[in-house]
KOLDRENDO-358970 format. One record per residue: residue in three letters; x, y, z of N, C-alpha, C, O, CB in turn. Coordinates in steps of 0.2 Angstrom, whole numbers, padded with zeros to 4 digits, always signed. Atoms other than C-alpha are relative to their C-alpha. Glycine has a CB too. Layout:
BEGIN
ALAXYZXYZXYZXYZXYZ
...
// end
This chain:
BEGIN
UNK-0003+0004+0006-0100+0002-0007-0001-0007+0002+0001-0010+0007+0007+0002-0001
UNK+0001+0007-0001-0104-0016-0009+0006-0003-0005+0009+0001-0009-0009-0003-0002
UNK-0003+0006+0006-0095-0031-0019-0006-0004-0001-0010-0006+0003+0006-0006+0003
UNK+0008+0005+0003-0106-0040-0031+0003-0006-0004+0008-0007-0006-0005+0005-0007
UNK-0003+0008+0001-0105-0057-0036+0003+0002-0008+0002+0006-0012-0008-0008-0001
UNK-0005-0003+0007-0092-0058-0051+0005+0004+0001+0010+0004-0003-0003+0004-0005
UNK-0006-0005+0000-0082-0046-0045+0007-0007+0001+0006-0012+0004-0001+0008+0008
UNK-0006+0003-0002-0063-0052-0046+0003+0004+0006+0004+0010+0006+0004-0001-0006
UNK-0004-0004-0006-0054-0049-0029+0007-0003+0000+0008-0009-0002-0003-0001+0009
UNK-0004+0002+0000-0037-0048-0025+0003-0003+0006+0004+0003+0008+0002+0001-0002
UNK-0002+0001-0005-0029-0055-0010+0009-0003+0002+0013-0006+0000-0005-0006+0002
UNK-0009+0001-0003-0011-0055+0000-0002-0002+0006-0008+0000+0008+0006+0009+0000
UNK-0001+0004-0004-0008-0065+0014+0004+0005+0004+0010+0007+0003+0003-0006-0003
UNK-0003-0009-0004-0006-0050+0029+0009-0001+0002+0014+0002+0001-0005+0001+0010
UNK-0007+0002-0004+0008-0060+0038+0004-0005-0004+0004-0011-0002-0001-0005+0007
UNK-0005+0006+0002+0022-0068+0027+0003+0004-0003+0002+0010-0006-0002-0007-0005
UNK-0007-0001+0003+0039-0066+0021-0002+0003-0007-0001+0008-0009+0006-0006-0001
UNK+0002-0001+0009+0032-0066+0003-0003+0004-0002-0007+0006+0002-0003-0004-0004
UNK+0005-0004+0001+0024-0054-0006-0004-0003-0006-0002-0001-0011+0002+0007+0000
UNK+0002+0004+0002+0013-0066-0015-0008+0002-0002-0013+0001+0002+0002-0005+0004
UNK+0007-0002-0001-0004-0061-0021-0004-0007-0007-0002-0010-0012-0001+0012-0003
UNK+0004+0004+0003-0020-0072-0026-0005+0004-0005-0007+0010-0004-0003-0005+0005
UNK+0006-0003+0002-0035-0070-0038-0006-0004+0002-0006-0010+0002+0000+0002-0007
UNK+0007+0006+0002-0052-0077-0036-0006+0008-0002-0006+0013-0005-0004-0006+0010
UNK+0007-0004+0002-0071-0071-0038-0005-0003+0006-0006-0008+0009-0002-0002-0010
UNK+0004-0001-0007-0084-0067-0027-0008-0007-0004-0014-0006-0006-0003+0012+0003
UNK+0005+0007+0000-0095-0083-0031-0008+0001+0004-0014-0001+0002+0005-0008+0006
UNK+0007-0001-0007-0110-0078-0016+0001+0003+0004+0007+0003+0005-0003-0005+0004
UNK-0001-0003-0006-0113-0068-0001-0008-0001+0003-0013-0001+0000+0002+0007+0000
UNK+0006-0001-0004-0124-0070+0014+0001+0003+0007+0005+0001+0012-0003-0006+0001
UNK-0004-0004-0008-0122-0060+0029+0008+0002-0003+0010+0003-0008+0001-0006+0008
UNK-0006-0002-0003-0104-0055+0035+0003-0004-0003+0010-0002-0003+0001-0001+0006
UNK-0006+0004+0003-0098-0069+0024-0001+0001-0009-0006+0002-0013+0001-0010+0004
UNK+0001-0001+0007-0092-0070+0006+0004-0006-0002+0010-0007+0001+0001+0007-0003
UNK-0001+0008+0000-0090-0086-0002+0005+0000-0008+0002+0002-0013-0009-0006+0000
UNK-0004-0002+0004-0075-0085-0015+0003-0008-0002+0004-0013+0002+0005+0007+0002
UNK-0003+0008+0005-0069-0100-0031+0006+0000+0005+0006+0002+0011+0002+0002-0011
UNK-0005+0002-0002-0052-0106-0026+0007+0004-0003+0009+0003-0008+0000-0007-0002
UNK-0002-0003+0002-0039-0093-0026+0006-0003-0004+0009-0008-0002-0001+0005+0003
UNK-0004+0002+0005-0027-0094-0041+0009+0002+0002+0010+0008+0001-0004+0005-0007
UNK-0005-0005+0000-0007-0089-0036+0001+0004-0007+0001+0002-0013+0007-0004+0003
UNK-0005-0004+0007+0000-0075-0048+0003-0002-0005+0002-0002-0011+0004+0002+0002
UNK-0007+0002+0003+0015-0081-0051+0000-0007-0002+0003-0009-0007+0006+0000+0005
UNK+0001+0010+0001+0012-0100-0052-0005-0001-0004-0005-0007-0006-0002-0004+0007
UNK+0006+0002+0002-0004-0099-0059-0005-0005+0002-0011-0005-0001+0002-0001-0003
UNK+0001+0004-0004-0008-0114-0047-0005+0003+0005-0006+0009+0006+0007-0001+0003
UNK+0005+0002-0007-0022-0116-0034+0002+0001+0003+0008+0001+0001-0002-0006+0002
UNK-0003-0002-0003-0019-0108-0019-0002-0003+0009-0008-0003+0012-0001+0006-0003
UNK+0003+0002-0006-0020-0116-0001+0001+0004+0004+0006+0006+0005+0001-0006+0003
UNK-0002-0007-0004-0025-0104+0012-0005-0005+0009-0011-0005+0009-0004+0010-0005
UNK+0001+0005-0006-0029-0115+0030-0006+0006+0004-0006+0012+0004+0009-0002+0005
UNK+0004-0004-0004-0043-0108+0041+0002+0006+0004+0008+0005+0005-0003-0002+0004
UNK-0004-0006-0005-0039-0092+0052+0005+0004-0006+0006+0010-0004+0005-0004+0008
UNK-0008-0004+0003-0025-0085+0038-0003+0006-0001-0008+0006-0005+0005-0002-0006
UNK+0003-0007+0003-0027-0066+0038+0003+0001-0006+0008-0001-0008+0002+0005+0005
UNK-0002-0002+0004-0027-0058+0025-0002+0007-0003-0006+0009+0000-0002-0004-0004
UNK+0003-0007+0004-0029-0041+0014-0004+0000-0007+0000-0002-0012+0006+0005-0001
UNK+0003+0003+0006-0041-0042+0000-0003+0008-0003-0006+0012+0000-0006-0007+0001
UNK+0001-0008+0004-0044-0026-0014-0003-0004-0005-0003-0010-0006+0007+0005-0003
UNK+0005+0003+0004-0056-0027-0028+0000+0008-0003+0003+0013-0001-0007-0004+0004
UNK+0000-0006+0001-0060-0013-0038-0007+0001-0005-0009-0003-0009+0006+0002-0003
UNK+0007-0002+0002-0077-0004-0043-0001+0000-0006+0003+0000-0011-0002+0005+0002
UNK+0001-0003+0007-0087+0000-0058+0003+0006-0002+0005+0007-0008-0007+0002+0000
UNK-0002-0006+0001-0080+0018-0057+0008+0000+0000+0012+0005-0001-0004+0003+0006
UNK-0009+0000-0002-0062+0011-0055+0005+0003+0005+0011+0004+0005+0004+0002-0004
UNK-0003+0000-0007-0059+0014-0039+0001-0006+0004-0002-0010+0005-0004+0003+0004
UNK-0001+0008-0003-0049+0002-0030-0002+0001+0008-0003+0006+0011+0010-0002-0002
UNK+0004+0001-0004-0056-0004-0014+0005-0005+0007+0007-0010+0004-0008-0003-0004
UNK-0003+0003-0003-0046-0012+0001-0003-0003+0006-0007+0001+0008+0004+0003+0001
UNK+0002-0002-0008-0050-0019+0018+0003-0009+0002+0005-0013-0002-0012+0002+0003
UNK-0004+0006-0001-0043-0035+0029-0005-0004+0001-0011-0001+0002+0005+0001+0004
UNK+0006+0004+0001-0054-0051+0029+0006-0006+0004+0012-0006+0006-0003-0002-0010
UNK-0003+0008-0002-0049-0071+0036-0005-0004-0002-0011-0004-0001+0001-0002+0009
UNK+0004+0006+0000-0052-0087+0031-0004-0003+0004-0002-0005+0009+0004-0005-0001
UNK+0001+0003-0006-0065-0094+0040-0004-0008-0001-0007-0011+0003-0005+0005+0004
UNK+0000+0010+0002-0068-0113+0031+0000+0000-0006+0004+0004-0009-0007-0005+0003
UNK+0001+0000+0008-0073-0118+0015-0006-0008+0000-0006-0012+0005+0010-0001-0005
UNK+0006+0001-0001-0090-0126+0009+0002-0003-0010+0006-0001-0013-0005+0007+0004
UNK-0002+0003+0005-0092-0138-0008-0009+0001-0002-0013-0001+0001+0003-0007+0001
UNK+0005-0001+0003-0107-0132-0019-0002-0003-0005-0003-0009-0006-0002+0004-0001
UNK-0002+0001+0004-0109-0131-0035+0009-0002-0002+0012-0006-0006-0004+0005-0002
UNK-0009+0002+0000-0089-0129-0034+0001+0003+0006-0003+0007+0010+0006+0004-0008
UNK-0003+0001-0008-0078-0131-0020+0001+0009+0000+0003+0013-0004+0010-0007+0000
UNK+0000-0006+0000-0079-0113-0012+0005+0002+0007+0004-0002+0011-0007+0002+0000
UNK-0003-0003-0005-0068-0103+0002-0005+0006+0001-0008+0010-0003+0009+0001-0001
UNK+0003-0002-0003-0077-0094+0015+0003+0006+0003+0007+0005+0008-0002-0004+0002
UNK-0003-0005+0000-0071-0076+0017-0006+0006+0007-0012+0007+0008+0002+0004-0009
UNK+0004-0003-0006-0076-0065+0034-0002+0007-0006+0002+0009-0011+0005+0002+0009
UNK-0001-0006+0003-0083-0047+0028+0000+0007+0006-0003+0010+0011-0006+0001-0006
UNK+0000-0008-0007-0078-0032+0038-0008+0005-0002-0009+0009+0003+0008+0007-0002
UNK+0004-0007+0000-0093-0021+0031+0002+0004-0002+0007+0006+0001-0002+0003+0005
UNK+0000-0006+0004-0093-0008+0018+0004+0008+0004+0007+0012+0001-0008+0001-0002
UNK-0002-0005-0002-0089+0005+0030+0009-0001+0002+0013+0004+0003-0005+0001+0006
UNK-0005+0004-0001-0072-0005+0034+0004+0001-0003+0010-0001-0001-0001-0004+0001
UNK-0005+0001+0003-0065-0004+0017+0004+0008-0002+0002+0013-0001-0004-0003-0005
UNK-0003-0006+0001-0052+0008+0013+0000+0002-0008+0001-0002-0012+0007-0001+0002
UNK+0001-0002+0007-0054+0019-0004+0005+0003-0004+0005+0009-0004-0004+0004+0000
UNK-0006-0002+0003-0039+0021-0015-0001+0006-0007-0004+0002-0010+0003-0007-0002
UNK+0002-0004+0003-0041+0034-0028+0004-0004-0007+0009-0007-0006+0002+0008+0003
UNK-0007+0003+0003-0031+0026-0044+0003+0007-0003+0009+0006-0005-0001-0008-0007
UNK-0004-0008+0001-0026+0046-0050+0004+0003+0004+0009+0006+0002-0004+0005-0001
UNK-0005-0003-0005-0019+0051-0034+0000-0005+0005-0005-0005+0008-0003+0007+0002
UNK-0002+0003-0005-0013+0040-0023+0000+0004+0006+0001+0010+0008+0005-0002-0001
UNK+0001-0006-0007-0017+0043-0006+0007-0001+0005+0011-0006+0006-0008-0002+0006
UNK-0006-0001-0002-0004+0051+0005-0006-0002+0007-0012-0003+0008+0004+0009-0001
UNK+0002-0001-0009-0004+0047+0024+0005+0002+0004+0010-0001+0004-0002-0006+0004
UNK-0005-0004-0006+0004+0057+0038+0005-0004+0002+0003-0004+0007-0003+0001+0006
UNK-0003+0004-0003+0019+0046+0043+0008+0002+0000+0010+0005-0005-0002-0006-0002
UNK-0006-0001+0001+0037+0047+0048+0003-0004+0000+0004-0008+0005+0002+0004+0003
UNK-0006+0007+0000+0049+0036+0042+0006+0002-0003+0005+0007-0006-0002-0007-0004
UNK-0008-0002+0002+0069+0038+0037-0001+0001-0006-0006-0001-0009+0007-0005+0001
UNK-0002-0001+0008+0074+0044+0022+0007+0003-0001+0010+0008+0001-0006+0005-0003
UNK-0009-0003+0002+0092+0046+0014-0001+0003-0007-0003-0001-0011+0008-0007-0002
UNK-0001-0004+0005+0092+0059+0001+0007+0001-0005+0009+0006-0004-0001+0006+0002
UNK-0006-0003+0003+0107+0060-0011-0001+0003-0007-0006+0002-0011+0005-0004+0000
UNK+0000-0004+0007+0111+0071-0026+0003-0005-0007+0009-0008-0006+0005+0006+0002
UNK-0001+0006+0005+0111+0062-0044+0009+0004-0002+0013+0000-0004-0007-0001-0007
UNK-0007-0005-0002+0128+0077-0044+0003+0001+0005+0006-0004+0008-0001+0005-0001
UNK-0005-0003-0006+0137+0086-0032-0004+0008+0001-0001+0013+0001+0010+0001-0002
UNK+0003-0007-0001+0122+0099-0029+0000+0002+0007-0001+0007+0009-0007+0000-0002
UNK+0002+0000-0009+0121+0096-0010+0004-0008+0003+0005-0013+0001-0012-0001+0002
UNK+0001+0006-0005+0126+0084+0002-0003-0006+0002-0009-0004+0002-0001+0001+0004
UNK+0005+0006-0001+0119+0068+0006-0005+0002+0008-0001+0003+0013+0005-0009-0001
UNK+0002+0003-0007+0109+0067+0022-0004-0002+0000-0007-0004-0006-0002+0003+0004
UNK+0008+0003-0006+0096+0060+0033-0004+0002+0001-0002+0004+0007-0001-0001+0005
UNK+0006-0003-0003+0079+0067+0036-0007-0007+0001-0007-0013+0001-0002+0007-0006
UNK+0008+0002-0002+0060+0061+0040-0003+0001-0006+0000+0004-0010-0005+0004+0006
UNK+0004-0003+0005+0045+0061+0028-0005+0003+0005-0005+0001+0011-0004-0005-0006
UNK+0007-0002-0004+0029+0071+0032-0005-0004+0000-0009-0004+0004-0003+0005-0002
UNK+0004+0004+0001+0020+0060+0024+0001-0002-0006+0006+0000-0009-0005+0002+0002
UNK-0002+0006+0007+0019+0046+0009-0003-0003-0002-0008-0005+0001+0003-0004+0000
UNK+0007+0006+0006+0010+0036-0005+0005-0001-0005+0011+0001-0005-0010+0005-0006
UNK-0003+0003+0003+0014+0027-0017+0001+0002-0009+0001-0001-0014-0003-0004+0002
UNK-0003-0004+0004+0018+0040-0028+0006+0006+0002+0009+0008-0003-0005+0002-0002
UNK-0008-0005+0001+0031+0052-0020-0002+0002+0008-0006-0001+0012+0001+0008-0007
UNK+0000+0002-0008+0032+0057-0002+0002+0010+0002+0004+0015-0002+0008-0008+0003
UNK-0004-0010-0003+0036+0077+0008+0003-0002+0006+0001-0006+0010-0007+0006+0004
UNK-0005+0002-0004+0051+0076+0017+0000+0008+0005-0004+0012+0002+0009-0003-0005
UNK-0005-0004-0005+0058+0088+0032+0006+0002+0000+0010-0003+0001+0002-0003+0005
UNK-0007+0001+0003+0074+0097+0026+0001+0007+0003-0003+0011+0003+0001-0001-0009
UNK-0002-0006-0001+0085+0112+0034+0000+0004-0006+0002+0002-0011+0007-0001+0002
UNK+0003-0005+0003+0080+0129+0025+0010-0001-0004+0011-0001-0010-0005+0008+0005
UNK-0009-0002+0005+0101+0128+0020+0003-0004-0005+0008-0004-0007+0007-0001+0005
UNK-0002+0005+0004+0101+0113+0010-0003+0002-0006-0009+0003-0006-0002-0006+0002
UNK+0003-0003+0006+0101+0117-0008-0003-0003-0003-0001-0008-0006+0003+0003-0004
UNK+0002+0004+0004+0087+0110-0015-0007+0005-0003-0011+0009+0000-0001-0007+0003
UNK+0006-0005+0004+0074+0117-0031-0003-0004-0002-0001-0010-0003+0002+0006-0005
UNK+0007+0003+0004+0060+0112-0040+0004-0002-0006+0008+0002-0009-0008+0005-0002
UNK-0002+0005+0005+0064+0098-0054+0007+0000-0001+0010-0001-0006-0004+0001-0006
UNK-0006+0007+0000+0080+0092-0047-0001-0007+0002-0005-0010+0005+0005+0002+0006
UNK+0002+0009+0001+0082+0074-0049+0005+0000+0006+0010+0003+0006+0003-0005-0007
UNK-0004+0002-0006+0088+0065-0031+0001-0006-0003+0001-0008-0009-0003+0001+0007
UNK-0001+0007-0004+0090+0047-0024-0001+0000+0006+0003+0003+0011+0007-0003-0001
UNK+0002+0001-0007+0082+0042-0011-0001-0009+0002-0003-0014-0001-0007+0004+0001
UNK+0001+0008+0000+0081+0027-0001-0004+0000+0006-0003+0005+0009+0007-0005+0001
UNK+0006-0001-0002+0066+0024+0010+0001-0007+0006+0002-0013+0005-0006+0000-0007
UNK+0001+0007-0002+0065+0013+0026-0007-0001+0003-0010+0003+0007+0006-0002+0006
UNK+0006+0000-0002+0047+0005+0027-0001-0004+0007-0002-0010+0006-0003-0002-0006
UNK+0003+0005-0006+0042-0002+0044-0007-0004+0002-0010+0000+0005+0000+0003+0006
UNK+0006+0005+0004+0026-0015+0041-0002-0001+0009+0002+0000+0013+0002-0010-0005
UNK+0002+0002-0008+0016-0019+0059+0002-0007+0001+0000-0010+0007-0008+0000+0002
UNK-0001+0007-0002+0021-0036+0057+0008-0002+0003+0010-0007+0004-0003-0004-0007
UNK-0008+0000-0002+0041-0030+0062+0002-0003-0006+0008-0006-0005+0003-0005+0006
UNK-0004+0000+0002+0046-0033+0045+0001+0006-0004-0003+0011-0003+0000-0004-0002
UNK-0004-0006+0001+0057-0020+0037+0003+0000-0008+0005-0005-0012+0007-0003+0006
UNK+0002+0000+0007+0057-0014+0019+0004+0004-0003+0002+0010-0002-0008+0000-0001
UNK-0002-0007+0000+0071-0004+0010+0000+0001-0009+0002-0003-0014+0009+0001+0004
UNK+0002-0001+0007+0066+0005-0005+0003+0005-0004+0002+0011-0003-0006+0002+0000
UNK-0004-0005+0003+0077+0014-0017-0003+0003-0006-0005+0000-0011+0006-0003-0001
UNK+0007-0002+0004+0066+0027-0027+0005+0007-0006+0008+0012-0003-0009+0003+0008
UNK-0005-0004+0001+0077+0039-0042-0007+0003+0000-0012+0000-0002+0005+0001-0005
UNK+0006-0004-0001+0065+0055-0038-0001+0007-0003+0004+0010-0005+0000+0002+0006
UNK+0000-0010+0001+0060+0073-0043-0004+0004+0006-0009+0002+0009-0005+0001-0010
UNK+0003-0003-0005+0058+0087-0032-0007+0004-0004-0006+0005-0010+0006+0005+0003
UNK+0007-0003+0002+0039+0095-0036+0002+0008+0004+0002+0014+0002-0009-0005+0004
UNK+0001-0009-0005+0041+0110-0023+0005+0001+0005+0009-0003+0006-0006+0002+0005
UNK-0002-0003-0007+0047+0119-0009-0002+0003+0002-0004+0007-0002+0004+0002+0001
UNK+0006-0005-0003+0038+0127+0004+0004+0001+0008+0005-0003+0013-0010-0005-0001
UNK-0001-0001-0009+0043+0136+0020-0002-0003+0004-0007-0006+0003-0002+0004+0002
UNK+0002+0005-0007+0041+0127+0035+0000+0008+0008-0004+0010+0012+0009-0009+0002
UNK+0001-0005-0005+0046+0141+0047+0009+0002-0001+0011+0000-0006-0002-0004+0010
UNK-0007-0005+0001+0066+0152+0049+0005-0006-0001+0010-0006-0004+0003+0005+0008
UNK-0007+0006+0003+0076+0133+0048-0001-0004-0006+0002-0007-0010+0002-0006+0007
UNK+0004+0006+0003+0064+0123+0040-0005-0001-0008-0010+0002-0009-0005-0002+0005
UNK+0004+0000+0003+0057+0118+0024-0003-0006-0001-0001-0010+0003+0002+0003-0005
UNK+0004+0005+0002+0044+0105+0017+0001-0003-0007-0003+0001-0011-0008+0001+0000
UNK-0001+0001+0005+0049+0098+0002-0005-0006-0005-0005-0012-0003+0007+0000+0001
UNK+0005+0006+0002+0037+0087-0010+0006-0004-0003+0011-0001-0005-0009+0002-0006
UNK-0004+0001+0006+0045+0075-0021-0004-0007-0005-0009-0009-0003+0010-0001+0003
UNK+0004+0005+0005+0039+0062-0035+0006-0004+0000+0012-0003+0000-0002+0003-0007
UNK-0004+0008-0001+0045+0045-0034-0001-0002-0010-0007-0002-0012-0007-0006+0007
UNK+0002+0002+0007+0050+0039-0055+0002-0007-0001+0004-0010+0004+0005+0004-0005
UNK+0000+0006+0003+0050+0025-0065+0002-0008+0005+0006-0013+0005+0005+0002-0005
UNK+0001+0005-0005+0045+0015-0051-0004-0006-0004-0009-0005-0008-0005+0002+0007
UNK+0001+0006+0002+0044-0003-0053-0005-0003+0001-0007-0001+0007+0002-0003+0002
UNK+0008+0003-0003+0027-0013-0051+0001-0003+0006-0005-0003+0009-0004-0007-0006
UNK-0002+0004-0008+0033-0022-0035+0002+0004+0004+0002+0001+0009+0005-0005+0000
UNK+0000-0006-0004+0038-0006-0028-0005+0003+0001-0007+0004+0007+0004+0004-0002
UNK+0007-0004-0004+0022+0003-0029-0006-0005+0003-0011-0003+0005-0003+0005-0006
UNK+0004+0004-0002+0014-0012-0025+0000+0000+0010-0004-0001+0014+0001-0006-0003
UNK-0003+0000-0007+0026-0010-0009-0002+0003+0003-0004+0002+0008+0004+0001+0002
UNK+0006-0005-0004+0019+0006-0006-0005+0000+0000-0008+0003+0004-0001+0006-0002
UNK+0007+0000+0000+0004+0003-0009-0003-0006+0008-0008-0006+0012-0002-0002-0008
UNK+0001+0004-0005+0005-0010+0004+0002+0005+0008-0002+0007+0013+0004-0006-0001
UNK+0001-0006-0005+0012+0002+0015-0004+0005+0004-0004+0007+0010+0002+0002-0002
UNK+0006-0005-0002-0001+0015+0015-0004-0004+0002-0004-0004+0009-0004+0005-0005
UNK+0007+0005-0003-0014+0003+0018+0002-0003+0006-0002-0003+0011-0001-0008-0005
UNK-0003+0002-0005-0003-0004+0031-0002+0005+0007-0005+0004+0013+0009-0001-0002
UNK+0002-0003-0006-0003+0012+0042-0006+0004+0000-0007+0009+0004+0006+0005+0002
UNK+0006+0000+0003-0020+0016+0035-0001+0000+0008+0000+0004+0013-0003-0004-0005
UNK+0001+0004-0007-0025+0003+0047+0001+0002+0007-0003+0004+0010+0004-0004+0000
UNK+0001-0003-0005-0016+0007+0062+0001+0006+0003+0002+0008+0008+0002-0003+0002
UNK+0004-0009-0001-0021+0026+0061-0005-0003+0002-0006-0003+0008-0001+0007-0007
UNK+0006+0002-0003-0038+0019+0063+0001-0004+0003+0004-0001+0007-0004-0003-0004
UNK-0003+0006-0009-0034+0005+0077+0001+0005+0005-0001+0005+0011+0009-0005-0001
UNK-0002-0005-0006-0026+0020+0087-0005+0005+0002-0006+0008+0008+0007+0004-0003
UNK+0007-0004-0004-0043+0030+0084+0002+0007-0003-0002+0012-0002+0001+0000+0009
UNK+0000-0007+0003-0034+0044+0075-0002+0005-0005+0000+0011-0005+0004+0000-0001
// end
């Protein structure tokens, strides 16, 4: 999978408080590098200054509407026809493939507070099995009453490699239940009327431990 000149990319700024995302367009490529207009902020609409070295995460998305991920760094900027920033490329094999129908799940455990939108059950504390940015499979004692299309509340704590700390409150529906073994069940559940800056969060998320699942070699 390549990027072709024209394509619009989008780019988030790996390391910062904000969650701030740019647009530009892929202007040229030669080799390893790819030479992109002057990205635009979002929110501001404003020119965007991004100093040499700043890592970053940049997505783009195909003919076929597959969205496409992978991480990139400023590495100068060069004046042509128009003033251009200079983007490293990881290599096609590098990029992460997002499905936009199914979000992809990844294996990970992180907290989760479950409570009841009633008095069906108890509140507790469990793990997920894993998560995307569409709904998540928790870890739940076989004794806790829960059935297919009860509505919960959950609150989600996300951990970013960069140490920051991310808490997401998501109203949910249960999809299943599925044995696990004599104590345990697996429970799926669907994440609703999530906000555009929430699933963007997941979505950052997955991408996040994407990464270092590959870094670790897993």
């Amino acid at each position: 999978m390549m990027i072709n000149i024209g394509d619009v990319l989008t780019l988030e700024v790996k390391f910062s408080d904000k969650l701030e995302k740019y647009k530009c367009k892929l202007a040229e490529r030669k080799g390893q590098h790819l030479y992109i207009d002057y990205p635009i902020n979002l929110q501001t609409n404003k020119t965007a200054f991004l100093i040499d070295g700043t890592q970053l995460k940049c997505s783009f998305v195909d003919k076929t509407g597959s969205v496409y991920l992978f991480e990139t760094e400023v590495l100068g900027r060069v004046k042509q026809n128009i003033p251009m920033l200079i983007l490293s490329d990881p290599g096609s094999e590098r990029y992460i493939k997002i499905q936009r129908r199914q979000y992809v799940r990844v294996e990970t455990s992180v907290d989760i507070a479950v409570h009841p939108t009633s008095f069906e059950f108890k509140p507790f504390v469990t793990v997920t099995d894993d998560i995307s940015a569409g709904g998540a499979a928790i870890i739940t004692s076989n004794k806790i009453n829960l059935n297919s299309g009860m509505k919960i509340n959950c609150w989600l704590v996300l951990p970013m490699q960069n140490g920051e700390y991310h808490y997401q409150q998501f109203h949910s529906k249960i999809v299943r239940v599925i044995p696990l073994d004599e104590r345990r069940n697996k429970v799926s559940i669907q994440f609703l009327e999530v906000s555009p800056n929430d699933r963007q969060m997941l979505l950052r998320f997955t991408f996040d431990r994407q990464l270092m699942i590959r870094k670790k070699g897993l």
